[in-house]
N, CA, C and O atoms as a printed pandas DataFrame, in Angstrom:
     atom_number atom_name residue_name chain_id  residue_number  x_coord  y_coord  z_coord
0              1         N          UNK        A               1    0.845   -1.180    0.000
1              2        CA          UNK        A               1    0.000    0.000    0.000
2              3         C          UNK        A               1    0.884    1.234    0.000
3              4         O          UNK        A               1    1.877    1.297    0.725
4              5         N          UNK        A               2    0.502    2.264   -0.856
5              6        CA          UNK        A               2    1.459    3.276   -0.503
6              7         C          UNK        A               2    0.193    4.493   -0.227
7              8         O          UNK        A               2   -0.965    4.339   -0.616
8              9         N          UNK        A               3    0.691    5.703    0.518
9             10        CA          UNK        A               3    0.182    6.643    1.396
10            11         C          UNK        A               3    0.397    7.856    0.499
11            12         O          UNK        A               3    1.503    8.394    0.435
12            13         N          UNK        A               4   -0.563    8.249   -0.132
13            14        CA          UNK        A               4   -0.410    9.697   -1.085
14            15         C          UNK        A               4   -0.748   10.807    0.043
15            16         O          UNK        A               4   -1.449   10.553    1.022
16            17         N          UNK        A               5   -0.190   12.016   -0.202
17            18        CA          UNK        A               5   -1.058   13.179    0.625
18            19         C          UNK        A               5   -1.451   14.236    0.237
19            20         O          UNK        A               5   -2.064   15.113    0.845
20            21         N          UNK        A               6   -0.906   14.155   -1.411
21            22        CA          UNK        A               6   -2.004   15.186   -2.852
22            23         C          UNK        A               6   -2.179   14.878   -3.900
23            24         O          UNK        A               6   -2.653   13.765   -4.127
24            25         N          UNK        A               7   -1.918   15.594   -4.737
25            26        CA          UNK        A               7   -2.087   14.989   -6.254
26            27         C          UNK        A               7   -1.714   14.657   -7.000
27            28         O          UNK        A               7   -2.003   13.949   -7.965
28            29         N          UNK        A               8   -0.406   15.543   -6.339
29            30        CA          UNK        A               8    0.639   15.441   -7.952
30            31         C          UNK        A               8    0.995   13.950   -8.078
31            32         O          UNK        A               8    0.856   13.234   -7.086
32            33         N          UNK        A               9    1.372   13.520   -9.049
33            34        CA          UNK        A               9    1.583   12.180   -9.601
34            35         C          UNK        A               9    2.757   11.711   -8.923
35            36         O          UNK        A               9    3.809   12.350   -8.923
36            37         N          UNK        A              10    2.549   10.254   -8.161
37            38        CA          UNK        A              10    3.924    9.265   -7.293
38            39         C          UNK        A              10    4.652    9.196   -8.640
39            40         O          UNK        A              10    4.325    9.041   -9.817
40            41         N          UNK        A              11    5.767    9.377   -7.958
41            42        CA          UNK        A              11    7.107    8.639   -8.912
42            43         C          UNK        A              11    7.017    7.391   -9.454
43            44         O          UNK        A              11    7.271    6.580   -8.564
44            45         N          UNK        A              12    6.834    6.980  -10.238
45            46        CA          UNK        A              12    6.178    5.620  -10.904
46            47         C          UNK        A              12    7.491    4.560  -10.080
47            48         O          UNK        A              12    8.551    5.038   -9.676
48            49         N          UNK        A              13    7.248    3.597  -10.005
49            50        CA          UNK        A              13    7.634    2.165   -9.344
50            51         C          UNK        A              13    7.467    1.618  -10.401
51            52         O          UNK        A              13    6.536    1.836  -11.176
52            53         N          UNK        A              14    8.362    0.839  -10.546
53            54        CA          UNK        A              14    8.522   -0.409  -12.161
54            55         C          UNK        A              14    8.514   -1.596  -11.545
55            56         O          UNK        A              14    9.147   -1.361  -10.516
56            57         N          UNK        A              15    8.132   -2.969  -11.512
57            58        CA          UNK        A              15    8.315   -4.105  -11.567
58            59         C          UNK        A              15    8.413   -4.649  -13.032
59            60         O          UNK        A              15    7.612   -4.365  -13.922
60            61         N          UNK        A              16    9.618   -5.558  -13.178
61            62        CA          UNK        A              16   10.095   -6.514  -13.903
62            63         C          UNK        A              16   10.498   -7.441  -13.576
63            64         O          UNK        A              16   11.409   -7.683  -12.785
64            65         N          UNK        A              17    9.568   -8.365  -14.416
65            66        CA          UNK        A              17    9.686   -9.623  -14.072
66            67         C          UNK        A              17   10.813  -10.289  -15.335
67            68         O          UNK        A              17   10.817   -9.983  -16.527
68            69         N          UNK        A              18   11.972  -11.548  -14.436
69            70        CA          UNK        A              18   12.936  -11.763  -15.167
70            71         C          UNK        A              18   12.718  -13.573  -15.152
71            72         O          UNK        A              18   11.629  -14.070  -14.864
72            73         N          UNK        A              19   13.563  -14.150  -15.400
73            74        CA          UNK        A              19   13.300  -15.718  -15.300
74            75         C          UNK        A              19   13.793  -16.304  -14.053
75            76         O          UNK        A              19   13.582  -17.447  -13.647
76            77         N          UNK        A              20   14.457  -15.401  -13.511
77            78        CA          UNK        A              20   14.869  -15.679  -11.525
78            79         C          UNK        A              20   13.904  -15.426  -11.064
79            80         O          UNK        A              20   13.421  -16.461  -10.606
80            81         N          UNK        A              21   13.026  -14.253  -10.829
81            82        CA          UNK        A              21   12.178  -13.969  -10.066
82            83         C          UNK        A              21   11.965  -12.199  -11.052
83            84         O          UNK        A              21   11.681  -12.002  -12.234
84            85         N          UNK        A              22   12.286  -11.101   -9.796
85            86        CA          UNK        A              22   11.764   -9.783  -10.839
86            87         C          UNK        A              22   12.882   -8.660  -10.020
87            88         O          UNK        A              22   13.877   -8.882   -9.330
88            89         N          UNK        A              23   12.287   -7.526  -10.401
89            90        CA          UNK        A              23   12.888   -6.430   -9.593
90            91         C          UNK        A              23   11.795   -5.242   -9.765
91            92         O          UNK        A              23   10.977   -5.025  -10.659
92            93         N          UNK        A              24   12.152   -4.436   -8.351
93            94        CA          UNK        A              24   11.551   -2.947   -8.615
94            95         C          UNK        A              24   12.278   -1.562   -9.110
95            96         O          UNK        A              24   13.044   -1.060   -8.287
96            97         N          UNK        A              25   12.181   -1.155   -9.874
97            98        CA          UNK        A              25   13.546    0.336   -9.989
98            99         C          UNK        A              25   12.479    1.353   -9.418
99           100         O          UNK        A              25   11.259    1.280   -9.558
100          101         N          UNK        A              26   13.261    2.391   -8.691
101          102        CA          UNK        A              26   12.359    3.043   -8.129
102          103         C          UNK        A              26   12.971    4.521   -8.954
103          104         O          UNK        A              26   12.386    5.589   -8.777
104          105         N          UNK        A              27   13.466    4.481   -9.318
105          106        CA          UNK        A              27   14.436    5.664   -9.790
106          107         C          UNK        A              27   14.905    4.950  -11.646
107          108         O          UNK        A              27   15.362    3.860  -11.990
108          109         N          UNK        A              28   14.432    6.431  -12.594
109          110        CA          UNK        A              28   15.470    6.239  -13.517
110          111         C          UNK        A              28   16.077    7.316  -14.008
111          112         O          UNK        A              28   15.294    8.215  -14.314
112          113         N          UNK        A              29   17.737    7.635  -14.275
113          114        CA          UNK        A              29   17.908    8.302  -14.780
114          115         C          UNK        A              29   17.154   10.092  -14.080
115          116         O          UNK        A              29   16.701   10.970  -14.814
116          117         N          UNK        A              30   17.233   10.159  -12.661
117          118        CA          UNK        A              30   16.800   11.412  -12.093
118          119         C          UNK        A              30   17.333   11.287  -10.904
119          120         O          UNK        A              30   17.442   10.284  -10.199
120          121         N          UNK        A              31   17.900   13.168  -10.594
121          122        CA          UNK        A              31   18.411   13.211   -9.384
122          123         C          UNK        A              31   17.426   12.266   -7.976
123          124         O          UNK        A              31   16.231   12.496   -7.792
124          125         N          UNK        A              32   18.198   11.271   -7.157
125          126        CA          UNK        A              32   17.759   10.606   -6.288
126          127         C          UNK        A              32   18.855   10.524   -5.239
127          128         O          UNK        A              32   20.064   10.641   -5.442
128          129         N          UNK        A              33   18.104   10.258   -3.837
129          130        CA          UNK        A              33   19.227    9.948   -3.275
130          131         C          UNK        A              33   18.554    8.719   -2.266
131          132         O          UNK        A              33   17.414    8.819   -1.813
132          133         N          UNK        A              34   19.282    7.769   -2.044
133          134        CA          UNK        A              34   18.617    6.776   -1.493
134          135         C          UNK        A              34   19.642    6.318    0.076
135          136         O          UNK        A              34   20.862    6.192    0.182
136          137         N          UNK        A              35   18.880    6.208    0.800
137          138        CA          UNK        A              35   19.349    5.996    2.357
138          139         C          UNK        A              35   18.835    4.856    2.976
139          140         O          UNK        A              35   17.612    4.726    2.923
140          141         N          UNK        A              36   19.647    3.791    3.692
141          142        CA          UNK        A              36   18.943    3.314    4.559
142          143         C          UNK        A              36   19.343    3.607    6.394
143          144         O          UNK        A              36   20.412    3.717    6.995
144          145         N          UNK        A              37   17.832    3.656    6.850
145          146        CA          UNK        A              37   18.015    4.187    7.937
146          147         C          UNK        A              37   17.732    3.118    8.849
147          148         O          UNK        A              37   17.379    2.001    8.473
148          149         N          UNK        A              38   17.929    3.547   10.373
149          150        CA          UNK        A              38   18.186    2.116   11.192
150          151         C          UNK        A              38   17.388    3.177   12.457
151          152         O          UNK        A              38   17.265    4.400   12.524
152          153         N          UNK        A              39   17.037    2.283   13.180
153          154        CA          UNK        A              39   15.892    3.133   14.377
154          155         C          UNK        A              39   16.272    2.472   14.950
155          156         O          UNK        A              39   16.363    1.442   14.283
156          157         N          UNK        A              40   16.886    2.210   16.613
157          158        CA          UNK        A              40   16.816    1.752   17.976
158          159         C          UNK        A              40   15.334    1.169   18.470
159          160         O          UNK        A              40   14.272    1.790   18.432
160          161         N          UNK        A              41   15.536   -0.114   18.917
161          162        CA          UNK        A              41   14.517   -0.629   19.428
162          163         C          UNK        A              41   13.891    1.283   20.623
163          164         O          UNK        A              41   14.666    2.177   20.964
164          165         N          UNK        A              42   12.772    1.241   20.829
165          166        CA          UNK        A              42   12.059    2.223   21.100
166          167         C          UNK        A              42   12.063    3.951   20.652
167          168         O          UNK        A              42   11.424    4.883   21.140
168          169         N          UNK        A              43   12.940    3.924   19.661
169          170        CA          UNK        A              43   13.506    5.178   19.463
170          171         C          UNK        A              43   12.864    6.182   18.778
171          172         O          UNK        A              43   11.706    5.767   18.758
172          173         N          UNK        A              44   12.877    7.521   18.051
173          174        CA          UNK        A              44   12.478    8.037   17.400
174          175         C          UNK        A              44   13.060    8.971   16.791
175          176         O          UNK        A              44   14.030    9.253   17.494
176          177         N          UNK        A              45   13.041    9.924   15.487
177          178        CA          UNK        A              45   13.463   10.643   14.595
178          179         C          UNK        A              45   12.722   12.148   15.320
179          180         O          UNK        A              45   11.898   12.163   16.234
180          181         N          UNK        A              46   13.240   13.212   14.673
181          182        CA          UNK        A              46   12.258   14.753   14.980
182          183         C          UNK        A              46   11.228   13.970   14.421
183          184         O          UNK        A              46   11.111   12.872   13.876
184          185         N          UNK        A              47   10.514   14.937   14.754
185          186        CA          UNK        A              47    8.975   15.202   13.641
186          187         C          UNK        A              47    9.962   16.606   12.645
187          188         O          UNK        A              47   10.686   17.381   13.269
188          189         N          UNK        A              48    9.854   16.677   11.561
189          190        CA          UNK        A              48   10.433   17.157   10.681
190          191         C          UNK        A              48    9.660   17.384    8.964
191          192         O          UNK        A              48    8.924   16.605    8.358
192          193         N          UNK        A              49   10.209   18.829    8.521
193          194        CA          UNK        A              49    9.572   18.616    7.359
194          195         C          UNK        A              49   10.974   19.133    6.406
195          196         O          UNK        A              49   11.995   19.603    6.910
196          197         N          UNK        A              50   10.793   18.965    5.232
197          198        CA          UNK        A              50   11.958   19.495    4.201
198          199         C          UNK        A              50   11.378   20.314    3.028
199          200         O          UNK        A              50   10.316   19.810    2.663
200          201         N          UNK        A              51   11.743   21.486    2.265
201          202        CA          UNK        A              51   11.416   22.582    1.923
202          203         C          UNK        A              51   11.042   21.682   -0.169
203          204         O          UNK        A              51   10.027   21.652   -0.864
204          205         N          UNK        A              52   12.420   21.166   -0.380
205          206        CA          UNK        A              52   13.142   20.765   -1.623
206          207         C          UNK        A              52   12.850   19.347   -2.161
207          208         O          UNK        A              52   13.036   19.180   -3.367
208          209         N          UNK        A              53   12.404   18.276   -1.399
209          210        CA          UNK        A              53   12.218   16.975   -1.944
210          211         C          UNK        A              53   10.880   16.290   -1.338
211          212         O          UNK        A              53    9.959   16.669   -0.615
212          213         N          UNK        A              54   11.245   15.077   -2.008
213          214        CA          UNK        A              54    9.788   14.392   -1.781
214          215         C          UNK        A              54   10.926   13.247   -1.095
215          216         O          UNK        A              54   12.154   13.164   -1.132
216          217         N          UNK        A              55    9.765   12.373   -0.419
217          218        CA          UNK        A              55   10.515   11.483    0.387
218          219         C          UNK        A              55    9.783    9.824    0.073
219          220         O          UNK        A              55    8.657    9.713    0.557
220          221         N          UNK        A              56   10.374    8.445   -0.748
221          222        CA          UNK        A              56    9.528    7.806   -0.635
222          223         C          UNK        A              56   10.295    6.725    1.102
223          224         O          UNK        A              56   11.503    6.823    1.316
224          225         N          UNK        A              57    9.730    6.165    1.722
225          226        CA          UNK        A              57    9.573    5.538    2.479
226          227         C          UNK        A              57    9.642    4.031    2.194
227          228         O          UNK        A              57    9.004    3.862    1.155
228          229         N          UNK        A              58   10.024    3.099    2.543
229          230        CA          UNK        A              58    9.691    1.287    2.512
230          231         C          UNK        A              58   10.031    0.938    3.766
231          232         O          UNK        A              58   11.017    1.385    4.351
232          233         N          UNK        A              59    9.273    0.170    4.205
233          234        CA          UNK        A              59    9.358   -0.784    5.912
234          235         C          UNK        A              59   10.082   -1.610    5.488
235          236         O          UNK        A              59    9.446   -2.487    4.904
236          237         N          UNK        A              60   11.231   -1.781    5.495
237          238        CA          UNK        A              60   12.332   -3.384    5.820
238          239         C          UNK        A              60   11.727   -4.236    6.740
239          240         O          UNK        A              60   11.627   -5.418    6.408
240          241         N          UNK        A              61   11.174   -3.782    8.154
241          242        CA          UNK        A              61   11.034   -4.367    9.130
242          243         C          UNK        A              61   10.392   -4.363    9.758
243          244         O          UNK        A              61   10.164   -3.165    9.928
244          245         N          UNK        A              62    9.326   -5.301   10.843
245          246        CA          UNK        A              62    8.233   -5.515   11.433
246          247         C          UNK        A              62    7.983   -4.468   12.651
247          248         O          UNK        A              62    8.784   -4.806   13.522
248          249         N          UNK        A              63    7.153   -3.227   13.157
249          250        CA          UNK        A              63    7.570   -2.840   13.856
250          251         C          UNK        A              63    7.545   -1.302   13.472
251          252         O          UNK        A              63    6.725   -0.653   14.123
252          253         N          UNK        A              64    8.179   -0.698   12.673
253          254        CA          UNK        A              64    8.384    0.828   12.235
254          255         C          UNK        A              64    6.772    0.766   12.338
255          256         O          UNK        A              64    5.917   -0.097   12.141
256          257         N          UNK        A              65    6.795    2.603   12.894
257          258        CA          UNK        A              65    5.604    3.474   12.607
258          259         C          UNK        A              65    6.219    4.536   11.787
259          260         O          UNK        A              65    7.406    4.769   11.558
260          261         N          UNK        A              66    5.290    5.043   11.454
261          262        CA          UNK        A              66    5.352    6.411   10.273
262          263         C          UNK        A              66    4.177    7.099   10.632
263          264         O          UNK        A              66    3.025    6.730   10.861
264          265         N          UNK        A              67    4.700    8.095   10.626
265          266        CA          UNK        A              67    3.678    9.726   10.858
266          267         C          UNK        A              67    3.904   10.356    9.694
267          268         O          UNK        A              67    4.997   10.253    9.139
268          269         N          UNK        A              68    3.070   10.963    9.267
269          270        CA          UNK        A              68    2.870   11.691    8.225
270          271         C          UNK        A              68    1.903   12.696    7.892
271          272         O          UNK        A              68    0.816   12.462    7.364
272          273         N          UNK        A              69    2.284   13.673    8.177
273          274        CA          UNK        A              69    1.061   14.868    7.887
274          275         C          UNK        A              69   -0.145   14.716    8.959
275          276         O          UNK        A              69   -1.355   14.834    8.768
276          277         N          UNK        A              70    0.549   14.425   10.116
277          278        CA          UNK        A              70   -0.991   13.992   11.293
278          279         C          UNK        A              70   -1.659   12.443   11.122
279          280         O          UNK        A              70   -2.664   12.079   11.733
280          281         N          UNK        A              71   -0.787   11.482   10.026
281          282        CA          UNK        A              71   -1.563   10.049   10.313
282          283         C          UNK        A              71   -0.471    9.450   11.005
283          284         O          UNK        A              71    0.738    9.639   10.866
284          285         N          UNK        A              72   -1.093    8.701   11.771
285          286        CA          UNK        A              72   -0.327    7.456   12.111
286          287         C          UNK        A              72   -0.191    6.123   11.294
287          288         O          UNK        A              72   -1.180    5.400   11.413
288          289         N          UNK        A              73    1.043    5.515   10.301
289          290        CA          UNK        A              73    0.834    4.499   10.307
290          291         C          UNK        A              73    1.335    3.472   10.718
291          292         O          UNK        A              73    2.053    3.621   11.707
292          293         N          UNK        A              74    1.192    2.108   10.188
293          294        CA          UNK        A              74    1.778    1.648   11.472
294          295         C          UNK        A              74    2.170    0.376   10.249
295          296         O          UNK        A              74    1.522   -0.636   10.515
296          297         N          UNK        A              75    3.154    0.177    8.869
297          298        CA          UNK        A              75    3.319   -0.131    7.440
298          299         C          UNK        A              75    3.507   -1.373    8.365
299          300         O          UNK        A              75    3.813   -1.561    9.543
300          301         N          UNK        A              76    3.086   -2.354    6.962
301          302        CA          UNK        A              76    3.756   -3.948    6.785
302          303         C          UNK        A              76    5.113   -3.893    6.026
303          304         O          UNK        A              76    5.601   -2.990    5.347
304          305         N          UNK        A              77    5.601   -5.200    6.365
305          306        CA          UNK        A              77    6.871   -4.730    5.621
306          307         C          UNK        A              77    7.187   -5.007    3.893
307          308         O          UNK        A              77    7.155   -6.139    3.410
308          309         N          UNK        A              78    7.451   -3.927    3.196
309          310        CA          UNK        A              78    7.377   -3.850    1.644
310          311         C          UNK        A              78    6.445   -2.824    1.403
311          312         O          UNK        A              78    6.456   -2.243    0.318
312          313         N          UNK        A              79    5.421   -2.453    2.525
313          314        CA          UNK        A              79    4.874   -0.984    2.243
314          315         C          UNK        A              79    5.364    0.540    1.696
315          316         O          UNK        A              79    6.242    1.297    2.111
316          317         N          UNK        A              80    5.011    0.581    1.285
317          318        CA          UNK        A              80    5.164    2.232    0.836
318          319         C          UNK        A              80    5.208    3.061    1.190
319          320         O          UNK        A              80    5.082    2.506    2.282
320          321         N          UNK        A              81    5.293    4.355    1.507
321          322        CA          UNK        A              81    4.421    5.747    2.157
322          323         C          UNK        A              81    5.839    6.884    1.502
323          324         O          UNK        A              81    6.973    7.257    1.803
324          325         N          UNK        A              82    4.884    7.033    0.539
325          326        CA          UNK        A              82    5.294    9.065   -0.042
326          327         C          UNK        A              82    4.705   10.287    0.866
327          328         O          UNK        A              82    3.591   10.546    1.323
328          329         N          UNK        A              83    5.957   10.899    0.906
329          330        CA          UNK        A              83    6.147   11.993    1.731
330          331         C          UNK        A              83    6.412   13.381    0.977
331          332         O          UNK        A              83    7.542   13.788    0.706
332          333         N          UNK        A              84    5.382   13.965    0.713
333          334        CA          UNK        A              84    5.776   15.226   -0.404
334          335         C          UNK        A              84    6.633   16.182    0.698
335          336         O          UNK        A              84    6.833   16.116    1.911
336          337         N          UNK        A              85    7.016   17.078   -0.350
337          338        CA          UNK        A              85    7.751   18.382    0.247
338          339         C          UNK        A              85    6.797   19.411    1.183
339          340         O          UNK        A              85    5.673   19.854    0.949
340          341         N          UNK        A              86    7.584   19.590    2.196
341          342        CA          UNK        A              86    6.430   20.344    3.225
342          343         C          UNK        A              86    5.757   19.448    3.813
343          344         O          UNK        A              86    5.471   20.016    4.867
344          345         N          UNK        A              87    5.268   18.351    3.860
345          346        CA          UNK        A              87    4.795   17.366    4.757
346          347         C          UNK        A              87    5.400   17.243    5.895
347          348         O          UNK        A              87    6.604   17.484    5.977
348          349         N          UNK        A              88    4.744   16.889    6.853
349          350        CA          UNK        A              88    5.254   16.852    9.057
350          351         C          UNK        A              88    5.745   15.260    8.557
351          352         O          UNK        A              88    5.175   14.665    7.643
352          353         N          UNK        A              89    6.728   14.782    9.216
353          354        CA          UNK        A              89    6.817   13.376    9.287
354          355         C          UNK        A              89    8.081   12.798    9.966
355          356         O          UNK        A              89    9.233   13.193    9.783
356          357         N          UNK        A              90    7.675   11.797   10.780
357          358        CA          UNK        A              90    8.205   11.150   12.158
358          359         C          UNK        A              90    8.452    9.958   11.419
359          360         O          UNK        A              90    7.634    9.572   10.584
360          361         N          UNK        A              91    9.646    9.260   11.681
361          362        CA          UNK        A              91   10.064    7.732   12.023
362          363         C          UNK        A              91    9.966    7.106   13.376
363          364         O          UNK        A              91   10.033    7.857   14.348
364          365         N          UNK        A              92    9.850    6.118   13.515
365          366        CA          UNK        A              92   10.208    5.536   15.197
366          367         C          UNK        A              92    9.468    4.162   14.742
367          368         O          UNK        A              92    8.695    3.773   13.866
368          369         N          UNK        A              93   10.482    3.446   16.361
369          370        CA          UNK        A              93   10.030    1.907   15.882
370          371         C          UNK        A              93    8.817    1.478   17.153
371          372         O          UNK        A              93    8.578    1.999   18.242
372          373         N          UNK        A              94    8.628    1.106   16.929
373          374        CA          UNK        A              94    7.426    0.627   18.089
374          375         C          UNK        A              94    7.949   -0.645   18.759
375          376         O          UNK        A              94    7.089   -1.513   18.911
376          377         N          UNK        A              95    9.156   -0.930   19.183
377          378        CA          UNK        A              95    9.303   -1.963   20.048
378          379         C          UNK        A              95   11.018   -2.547   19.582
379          380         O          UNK        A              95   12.086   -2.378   20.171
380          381         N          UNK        A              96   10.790   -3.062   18.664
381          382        CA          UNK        A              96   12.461   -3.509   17.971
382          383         C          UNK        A              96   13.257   -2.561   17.053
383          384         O          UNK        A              96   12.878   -1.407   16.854
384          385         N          UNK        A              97   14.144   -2.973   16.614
385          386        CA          UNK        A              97   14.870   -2.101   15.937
386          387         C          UNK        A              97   14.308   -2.442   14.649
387          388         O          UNK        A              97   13.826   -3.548   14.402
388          389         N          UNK        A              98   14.371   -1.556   13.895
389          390        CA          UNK        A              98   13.565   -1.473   12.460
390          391         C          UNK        A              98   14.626   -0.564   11.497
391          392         O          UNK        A              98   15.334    0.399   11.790
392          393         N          UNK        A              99   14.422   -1.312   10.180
393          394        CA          UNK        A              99   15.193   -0.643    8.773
394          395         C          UNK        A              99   14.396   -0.352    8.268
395          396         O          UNK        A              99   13.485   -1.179    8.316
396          397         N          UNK        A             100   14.063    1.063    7.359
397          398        CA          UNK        A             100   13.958    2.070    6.145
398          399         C          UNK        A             100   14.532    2.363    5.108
399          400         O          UNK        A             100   15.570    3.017    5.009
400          401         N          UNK        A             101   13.889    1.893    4.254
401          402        CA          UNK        A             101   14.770    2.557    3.107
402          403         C          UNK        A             101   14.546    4.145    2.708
403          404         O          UNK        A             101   13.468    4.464    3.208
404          405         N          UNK        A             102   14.862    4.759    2.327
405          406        CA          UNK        A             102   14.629    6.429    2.318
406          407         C          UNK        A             102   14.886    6.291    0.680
407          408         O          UNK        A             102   15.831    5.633    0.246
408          409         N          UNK        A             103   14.034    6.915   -0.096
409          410        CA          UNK        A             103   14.542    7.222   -1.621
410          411         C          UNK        A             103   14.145    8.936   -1.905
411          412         O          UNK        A             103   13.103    9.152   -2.524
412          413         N          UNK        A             104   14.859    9.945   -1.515
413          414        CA          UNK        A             104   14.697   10.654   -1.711
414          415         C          UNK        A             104   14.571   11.412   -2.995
415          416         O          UNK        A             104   15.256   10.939   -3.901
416          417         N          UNK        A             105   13.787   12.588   -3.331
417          418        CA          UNK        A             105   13.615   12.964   -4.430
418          419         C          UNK        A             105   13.182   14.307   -5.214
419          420         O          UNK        A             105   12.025   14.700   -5.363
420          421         N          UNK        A             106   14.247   14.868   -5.639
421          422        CA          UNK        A             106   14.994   16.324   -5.153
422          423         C          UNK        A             106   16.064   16.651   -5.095
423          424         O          UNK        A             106   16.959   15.806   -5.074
424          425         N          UNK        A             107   16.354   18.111   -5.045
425          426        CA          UNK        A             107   17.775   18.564   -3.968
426          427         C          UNK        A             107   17.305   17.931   -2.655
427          428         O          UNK        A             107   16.184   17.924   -2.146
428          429         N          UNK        A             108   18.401   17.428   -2.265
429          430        CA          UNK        A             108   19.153   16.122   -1.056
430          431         C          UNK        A             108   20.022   17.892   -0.605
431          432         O          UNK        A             108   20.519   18.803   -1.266
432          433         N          UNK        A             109   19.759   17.560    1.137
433          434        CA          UNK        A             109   20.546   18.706    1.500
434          435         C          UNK        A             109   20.083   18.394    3.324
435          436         O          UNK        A             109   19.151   18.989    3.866
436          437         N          UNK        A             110   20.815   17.532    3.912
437          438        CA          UNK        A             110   20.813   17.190    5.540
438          439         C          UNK        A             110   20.214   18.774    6.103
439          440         O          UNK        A             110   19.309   18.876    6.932
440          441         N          UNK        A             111   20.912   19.922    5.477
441          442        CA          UNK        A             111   20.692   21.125    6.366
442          443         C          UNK        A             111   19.601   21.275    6.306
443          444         O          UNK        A             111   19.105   21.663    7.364
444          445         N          UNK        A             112   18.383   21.025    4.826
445          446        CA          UNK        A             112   17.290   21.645    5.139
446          447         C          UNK        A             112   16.106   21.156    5.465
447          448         O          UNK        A             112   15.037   21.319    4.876
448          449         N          UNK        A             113   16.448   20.247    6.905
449          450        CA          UNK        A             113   15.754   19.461    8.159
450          451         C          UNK        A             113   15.158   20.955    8.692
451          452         O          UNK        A             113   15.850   21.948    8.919
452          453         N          UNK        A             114   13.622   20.841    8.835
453          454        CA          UNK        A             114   13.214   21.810   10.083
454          455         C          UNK        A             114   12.650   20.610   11.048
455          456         O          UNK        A             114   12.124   19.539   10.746
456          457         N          UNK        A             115   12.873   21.033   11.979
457          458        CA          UNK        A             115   12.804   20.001   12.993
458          459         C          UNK        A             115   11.725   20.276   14.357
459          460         O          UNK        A             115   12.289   20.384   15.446
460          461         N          UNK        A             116   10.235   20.388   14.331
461          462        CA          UNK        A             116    9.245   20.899   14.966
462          463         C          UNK        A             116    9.036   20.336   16.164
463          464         O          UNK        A             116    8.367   21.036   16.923
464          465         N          UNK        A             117    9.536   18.873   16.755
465          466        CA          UNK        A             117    9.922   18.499   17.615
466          467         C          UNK        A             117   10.997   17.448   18.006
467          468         O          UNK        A             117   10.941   16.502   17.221
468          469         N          UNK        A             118   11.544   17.359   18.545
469          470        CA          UNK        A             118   12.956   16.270   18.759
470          471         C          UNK        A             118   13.005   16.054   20.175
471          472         O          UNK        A             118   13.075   16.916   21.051
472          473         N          UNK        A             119   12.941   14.295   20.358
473          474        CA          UNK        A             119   13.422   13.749   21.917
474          475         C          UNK        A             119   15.143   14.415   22.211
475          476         O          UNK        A             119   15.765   14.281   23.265
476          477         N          UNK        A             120   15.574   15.047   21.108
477          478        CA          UNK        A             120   17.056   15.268   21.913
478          479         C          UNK        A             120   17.709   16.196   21.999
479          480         O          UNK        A             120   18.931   16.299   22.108
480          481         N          UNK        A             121   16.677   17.172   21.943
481          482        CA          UNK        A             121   17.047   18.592   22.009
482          483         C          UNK        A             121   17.985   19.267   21.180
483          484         O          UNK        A             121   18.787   20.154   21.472
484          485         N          UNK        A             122   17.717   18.620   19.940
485          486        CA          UNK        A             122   18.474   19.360   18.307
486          487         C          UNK        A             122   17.431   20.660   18.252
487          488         O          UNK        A             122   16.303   20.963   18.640
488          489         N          UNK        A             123   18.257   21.077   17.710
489          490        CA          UNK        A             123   17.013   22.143   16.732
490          491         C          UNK        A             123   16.883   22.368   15.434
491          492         O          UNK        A             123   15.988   23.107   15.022
């Protein structure tokens, strides 16, 4: 399932299927930047938004929640959830440690984190 929060059109997702099995490209040929992120059993990210990119999201692992624009979700793993630019949105794991993949999409730029709340007193 993936999580829209307007209109403009998701970055298309490709599946191809090969004679092993298949693949997804999530990206072609466009500025991307792709991350995987790692959460501490109980932990959490700011709540945060970014000015310049879109953000897609995938659950690696049993466990991650995702906030997004005021929802809670709470993904299976191989789920989805797009995060447009200007959107509120929280990581954290709900119990174990949990992996994310991050495919960002945009100018990529760590600095332009606004950060509306944080367990660790960043700003």
């Amino acid at each position: 399932m993936t999580v829209q929060t307007d209109l403009r059109p998701e970055p298309s997702v490709v599946t191809e299927r090969r004679p092993w099995g298949s693949f997804e490209r999530f990206t072609l040929n466009e500025p991307s930047t792709v991350k995987l992120i790692h959460v501490e059993p109980g932990q959490r990210l700011s709540l945060q938004r970014h000015r310049d990119r879109d953000e897609l999201w995938v659950a690696l692992d049993p466990g991650a929640v995702f906030e997004v624009a005021g929802r809670r979700i709470e993904p299976e793993v191989g789920e989805r959830v797009l995060i447009r630019a200007g959107d509120t949105h929280r990581l954290s794991s709900s119990g174990p440690a949990v992996r994310v993949m991050e495919i960002a999409f945009g100018h990529f730029d760590e600095d332009d984190i606004e950060r509306l709340e944080d367990s660790y007193g960043r700003a």
